[in-house]
N, C-alpha and C positions, 0 to 999 in steps of 0.2 A: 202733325206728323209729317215728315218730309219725305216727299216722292218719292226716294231713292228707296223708302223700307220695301224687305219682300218681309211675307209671310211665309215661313216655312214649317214643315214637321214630321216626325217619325212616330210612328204608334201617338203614346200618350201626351209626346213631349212638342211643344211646338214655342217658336221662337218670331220675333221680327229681325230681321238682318240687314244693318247697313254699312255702307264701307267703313271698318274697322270697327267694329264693333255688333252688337248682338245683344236685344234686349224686349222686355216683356216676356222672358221664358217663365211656359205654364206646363204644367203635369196635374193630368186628369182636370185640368181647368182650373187650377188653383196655383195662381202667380209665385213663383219660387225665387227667381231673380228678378229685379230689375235691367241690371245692367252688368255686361264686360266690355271692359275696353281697354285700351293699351295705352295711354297719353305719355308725352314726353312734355315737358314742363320747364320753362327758362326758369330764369333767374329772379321772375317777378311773381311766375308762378301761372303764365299767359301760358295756354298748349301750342307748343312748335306745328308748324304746319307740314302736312302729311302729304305725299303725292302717289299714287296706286301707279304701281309697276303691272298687276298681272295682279288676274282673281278668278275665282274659279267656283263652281257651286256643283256636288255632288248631290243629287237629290235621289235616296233609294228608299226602296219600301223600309227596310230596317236600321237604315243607316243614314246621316247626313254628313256630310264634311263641306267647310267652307275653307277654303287657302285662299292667302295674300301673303303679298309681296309689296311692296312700300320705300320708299325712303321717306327720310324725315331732314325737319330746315337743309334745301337743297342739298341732298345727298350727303350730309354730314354722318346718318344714321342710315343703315340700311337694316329693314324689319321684316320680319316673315312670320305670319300668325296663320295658325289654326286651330280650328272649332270642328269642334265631331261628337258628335249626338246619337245614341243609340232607341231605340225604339224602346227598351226593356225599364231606361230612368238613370242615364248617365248621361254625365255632358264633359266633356275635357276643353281646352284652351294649351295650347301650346303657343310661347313666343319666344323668339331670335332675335337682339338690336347687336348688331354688331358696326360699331364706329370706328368710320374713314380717316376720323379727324378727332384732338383732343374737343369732347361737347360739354360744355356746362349746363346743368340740370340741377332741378330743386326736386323731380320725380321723372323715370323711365322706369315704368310695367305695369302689368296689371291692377286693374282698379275693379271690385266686384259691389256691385250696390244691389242690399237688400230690402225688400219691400217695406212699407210700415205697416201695411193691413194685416193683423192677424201675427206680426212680428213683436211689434213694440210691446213693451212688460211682458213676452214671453221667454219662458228658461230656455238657457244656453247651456255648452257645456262648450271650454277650450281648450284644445290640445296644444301645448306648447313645444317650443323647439326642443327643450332638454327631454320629451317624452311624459313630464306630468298633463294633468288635467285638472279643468278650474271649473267647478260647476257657479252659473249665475243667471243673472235674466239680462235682457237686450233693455232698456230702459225706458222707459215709463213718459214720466215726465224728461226732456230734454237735457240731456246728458251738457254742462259745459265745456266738459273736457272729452280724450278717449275710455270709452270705455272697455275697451279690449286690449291688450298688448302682447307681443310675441306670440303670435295667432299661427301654428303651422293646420290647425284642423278647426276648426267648426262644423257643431252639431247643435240641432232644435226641429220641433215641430212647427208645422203649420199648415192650420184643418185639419184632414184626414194624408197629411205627407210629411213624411220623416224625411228630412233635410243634412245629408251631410257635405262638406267642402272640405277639400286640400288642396295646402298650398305649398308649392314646393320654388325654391330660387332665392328667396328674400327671406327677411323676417317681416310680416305685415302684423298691423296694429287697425286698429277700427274707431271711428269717429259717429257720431249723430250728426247727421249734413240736413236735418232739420234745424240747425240753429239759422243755416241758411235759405231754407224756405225749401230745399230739396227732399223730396220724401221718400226717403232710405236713408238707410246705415250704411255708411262705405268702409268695407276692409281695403287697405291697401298699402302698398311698400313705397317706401321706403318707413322706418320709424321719423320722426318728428322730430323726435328730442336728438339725431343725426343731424352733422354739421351741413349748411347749404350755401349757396350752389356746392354740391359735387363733381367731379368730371369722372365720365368714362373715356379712358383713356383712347386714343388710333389704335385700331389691332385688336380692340377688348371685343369681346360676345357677351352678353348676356341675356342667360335664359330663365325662364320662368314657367308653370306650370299651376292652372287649376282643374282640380277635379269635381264636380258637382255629381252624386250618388244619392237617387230618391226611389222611396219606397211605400208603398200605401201602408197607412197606420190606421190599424181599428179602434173606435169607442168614441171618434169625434165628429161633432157636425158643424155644415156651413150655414153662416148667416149673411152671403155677400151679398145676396140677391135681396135683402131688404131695404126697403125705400124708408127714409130719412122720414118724419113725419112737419108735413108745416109747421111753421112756429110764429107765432106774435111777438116780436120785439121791437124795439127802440131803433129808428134808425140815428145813424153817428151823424153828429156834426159834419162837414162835409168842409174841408180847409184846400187852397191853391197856396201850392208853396212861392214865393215869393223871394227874388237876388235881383240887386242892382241891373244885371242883368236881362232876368228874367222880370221885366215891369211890363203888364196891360191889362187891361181893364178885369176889373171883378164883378163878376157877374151878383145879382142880390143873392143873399140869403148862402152865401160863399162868404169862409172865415181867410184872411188871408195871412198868411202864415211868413214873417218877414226874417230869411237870415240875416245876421250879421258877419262878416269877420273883423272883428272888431272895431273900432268907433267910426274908420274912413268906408269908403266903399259906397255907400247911401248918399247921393247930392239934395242936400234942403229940396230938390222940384223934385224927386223922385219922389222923398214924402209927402208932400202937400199934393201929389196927383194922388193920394188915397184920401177919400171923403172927409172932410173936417168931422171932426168927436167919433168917429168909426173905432168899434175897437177891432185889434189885431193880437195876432200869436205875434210869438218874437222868441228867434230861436239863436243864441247868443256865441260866436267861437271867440273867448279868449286869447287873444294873441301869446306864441310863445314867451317867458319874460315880461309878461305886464301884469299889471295889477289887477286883479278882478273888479275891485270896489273904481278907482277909475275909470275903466272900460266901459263897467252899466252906470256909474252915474254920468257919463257922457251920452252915451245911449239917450239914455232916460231924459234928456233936455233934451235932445232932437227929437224926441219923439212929442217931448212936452210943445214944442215951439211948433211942430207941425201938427195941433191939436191931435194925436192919435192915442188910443186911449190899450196901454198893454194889458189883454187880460189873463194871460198865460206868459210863461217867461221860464225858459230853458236857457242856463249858462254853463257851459263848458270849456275846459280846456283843450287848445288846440292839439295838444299831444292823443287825446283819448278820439282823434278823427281816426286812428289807427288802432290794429289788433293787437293784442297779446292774451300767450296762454294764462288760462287760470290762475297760476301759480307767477304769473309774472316773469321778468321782474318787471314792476309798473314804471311808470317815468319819475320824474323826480320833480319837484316846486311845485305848485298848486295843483292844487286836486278837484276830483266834482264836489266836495261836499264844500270844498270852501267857495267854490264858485256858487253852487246853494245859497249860503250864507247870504253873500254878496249880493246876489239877486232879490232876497228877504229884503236888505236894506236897500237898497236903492228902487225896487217898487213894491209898495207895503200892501199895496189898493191891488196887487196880482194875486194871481194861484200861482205858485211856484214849482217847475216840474224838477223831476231827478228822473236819472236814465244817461241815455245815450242816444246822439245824430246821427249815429250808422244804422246799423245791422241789431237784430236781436241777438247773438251772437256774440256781441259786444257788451249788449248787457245782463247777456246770461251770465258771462264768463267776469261781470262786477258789477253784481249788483247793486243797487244803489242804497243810501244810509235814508229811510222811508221816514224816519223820523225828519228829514229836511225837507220834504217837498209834499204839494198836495196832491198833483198826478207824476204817471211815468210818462217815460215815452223812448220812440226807439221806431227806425224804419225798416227798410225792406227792399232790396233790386232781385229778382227773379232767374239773372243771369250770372251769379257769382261763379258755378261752378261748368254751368249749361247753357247754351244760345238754342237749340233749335227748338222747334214749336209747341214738339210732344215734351221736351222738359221742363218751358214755363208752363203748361199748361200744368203738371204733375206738382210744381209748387203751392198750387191751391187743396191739394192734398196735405199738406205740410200747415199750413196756417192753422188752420184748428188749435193741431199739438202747438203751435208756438204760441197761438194766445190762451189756451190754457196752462202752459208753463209759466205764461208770462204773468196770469191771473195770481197761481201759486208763489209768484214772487215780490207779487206787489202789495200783498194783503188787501187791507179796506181799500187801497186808493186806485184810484180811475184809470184808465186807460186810453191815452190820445196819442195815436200813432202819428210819426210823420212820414215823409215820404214812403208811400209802398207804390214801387213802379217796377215795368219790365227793366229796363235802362236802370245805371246805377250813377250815382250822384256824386258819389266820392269813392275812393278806394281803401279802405281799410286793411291790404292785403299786398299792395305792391307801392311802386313809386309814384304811379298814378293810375287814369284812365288808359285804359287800349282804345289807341287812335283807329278810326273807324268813314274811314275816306269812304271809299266803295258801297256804303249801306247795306256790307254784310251781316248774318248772324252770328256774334263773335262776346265772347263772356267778357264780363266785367269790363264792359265799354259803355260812354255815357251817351252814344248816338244810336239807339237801336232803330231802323226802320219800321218797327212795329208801330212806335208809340206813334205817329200821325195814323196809323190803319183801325178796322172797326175792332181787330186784335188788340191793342190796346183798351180801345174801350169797352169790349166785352171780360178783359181780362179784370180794369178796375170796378164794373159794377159784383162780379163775384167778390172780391176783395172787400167790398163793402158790404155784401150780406153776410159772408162770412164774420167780418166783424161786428155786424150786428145779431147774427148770432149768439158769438161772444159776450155780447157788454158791452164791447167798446163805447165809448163815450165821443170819440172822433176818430176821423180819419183824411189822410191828405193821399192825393191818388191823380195829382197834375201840376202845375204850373198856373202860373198865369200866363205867361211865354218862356220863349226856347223853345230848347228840345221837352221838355217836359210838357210844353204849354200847351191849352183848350185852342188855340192857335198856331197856326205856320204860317210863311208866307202866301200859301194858295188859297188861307183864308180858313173856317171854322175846323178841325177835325172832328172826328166822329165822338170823341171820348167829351166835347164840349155836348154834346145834344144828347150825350147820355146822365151826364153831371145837372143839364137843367132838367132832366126829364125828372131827374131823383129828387128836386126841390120844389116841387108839386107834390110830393106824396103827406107831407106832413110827419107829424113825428111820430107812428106808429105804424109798420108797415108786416106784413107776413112773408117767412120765408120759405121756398120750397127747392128742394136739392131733388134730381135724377140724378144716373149716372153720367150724363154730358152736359147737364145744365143745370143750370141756378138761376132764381128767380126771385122779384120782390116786387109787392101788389100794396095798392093801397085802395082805397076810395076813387082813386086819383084815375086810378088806371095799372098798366104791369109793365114790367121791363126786365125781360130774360136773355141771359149771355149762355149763350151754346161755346160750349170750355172744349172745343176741340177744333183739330184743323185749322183751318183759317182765323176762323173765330166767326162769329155771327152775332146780331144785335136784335132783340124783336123790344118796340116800342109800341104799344097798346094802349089808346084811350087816353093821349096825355096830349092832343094837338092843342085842343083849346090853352091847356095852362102853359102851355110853353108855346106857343106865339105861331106856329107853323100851320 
């Protein structure tokens, strides 16, 4: 969580408040929202940057109110937001953008994101704009599309609090933002299927309004305070992703995980510095306009020439490194499943994966033809929609639901994750990465400052109990260099002595979840990530196997 939160509150309702925004609101101790906020959103879908004018905090026995004052990308938007809270189980939001200058925007207003605990498969009811009502439930397993549209009210339980919101200004629509590892449901405006960039014009206002209205409900109880019970599972495979770029050493008993974009890129000494007959992943992008079957049987002699032996093999097309909705429209000339194919025939002696090199999200929203391949796969960045610390850490809330949707999609066949990192690897969502000079915390950038800190590597050992949890069969959660890498220039990072620590345990380890940490023990010794703040690393009983 970042410095700047206050804790505040009124009677039963209490909140954390930071500039622009406000979130963990609880009533009678049962988390009702997670988040409000007000984001302005270019054209890539990157949040314009915000500068506080003037802020203010009314802190009464019965009453709270917060005001701001703001502009947005250097005075183009000037905002004015308030928050006001009553003691009794009401909360309001009020906002003003009224632009200097014509502004291009993919999103300006409010954004409200609801919890998953005690949310998810529970029934809804939605008030739309013309005055009807849609009774339904929040969704279950991971929604690929919206699941809410033209949303003026919403109504549901959760525990012992009856939950109602209005929304007044827009027409909002709702999404599962677990596809993207975030854990809530975001209602928010603008609708989707609206044309983008927008402009609000010089001279315009726009205003917006939520109301949040709670009230204790009889007949139900809470089960938050129950502790997770240990469990004995399988730990995954443990893989370093591996690019041209990203080449050093692989530490033993580490699978290495080799992109391509297609057949250039990899020099004959890149390959031959991996161990003769070693086998590797190999994760394939199809150039636009080329042939699949060329591509991998090009591949497939360099890899033959630098004795390396494929025992997994993902091929995709370059076009599916990006999103689209459910409903398409998809691109056009080759597809995953011929890429499939193609990977059958030109390495017969592999497992053949189907899926997708992005996001779960990607492969919620197209799933794969299961009769082609023998595992899935499909990664993970922590920061698509959120940078600061309390919201990757809330991501590990989300992984669960996404590898049990993912379970539910894949039927019998395996599950071998690739890349799950803070930092994101490619962009599936805009033109590229958000450039990240300064080592701020800044969404859908591929330089996050974490990933050399013990924050990263407390982040991937949860990731991997989690997934072993799960089933998973592997998981990739580093580099071998880069930004990604068990290395920097200042020499080992943290996340490298937490990855050897993990290859002393052998292949069957037990896992144990509190509420701020996660742990995984073997014979070996234990290795617990404290999932808050900073992040913290405890290594227990493993000097001897790992050399220290």
């Amino acid at each position: 969580m970042t410095s700047t939160a206050q804790s505040l509150g009124v009677g039963d309702l209490t909140l954390l408040y930071e500039p622009g925004l406000i979130r963990r609101v609880t009533f009678g101790g049962v988390e009702v929202v997670r988040m409000i906020n007000a984001p302005v959103r270019d054209a890539n879908w990157a949040t314009l940057p915000a500068t506080m004018v003037d802020s203010s905090v009314e802190d009464g026995r019965d009453r709270l109110r917060i005001e701001e004052r703001f502009t947005v990308a250097d005075g183009a938007l000037d905002g004015h937001l308030v928050f006001e809270a009553e003691a009794g189980g009401r909360l309001t939001a009020d906002l003003a953008l009224t632009a200097n200058q014509d502004i291009a925007t993919n999103r300006a207003g409010f954004t409200l994101l609801h919890p998953i605990a005690g949310v998810s498969g529970a029934d809804l009811t939605i008030r739309h704009s013309d005055g009807s009502q849609e009774v339904t439930r929040f969704p279950d397993r991971i929604a690929p599309g919206q699941p809410a549209f033209d949303i003026a009210g919403l109504s549901h339980g959760l525990e012992r609090i009856a939950v109602d919101i209005a929304f007044e200004g827009e027409i909002f629509e709702m999404e599962d933002q677990r596809n993207w590892s975030d854990a809530s449901f975001k209602t928010y405006c603008r609708p989707l299927a609206l044309p983008t960039p927008y402009t609000i014009a010089a001279g315009e206002t726009v205003t917006q309004r939520i109301a949040v209205t709670l009230k204790a409900r009889a007949g139900t109880t809470s089960h938050r305070g129950d502790r997770p019970a240990a469990k004995s599972v399988s730990l995954p495979t443990i893989g370093l992703a591996c690019e041209p770029d990203w080449h050093g050493p692989i530490p033993t008993r580490l699978t290495p995980v080799l992109r391509f974009y297609g057949p250039d890129g990899w020099t004959d000494a890149h390959l031959r510095a991996f161990a003769s007959g070693s086998d590797v992943d190999v994760e394939i992008v199809v150039p636009d306009g080329a042939d699949p079957k060329t591509v991998l049987s090009s591949i497939k002699g360099r890899l033959d020439v630098a004795a390396l032996h494929a025992s997994h093999v993902i091929a995709l097309p370059e076009a599916y490194l990006k999103s689209y909705q459910p409903s398409g429209p998809w691109p056009s000339g080759q597809s995953p499943a011929d890429c499939a194919r193609a990977a059958r025939q030109a390495f017969p002696d592999a497992r053949i994966g189907v899926g997708m090199l992005t996001h779960f999200t990607e492969f919620n929203r197209h799933p794969p033809d299961l009769s082609l391949g023998d595992y899935v796969t499909f990664g993970n960045s922590a920061i698509v929609h959120a940078a600061d610390d309390l919201s990757v850490w809330e991501t590990l809330e989300a992984l669960p639901d996404i590898f049990a949707s993912a379970r539910a999609l894949s039927g019998d066949l395996p599950i071998r994750l690739g890349l799950m990192s803070i930092g994101m690897r490619t962009n599936p969502y805009g033109a590229g990465l958000v450039p990240n000079p300064n080592g701020e915390l800044l969404a859908m950038t591929g330089d996050d400052p974490r990933q050399s800190e013990t924050f990263a590597a407390a982040y991937a050992v949860a990731a991997i109990a989690l997934a072993a949890e799960a089933g998973v069969e592997a998981i990739t959660v580093a580099a071998s260099a880069g930004r990604f890498g068990l290395a920097g220039e200042d020499g080992p990072r943290p996340i490298a002595e937490a990855v050897r620590a993990l290859t002393a345990f052998g292949d069957r380890v037990q896992v144990e979840r509190t509420r701020n940490s996660i742990s995984l023990a073997s014979s070996a010794g234990r290795i617990t990530a404290h999932t808050e703040g900073a992040g913290k690393l405890d290594i227990d009983g493993l000097e001897d196997a790992n050399g220290r």
